[in-house]
N, C-alpha and C positions, 0 to 999 in steps of 0.2 A: 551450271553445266548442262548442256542439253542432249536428251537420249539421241540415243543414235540405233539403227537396224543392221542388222549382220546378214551375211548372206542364207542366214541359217532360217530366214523368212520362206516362208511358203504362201506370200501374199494372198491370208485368210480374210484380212480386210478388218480381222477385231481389233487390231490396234485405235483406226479410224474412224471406228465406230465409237469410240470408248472415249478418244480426246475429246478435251472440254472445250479448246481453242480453234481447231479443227485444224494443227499444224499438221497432221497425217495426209500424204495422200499416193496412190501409186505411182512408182517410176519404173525405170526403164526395166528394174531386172526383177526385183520388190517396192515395198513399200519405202517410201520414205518422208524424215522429219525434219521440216524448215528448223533450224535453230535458231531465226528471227523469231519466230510464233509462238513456240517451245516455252511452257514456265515451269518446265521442274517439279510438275505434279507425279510422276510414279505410274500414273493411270495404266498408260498402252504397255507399260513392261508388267506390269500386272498382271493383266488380262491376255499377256501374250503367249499362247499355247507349247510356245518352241522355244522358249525364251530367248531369243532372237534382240532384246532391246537393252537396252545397258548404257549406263549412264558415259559419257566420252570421258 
């Protein structure tokens, strides 16, 4: 299953910093994460300040 970002993003940019794959990247409103690229490492909900990431 691949994370997914909630609107609760304040597009800090550490999620994208922090993936290993580099499925991260900005969209329209936040950040957001290919679920092609995505392998279910944990990493960017992590390291994500707002916890804004969470598994779909």
């Amino acid at each position: 299953m691949a994370y997914v970002i909630s609107d609760e993003c304040v597009s800090c940019g550490t999620c994208a910093e922090n993936c290993p794959v580099g499925a991260i990247s900005e969209g329209e409103s936040h950040y957001e994460i290919n679920p092609d690229e995505c392998v279910d490492c944990g990493t960017c909900a992590e390291g994500c300040p707002t916890g804004a990431i969470s598994q779909q």
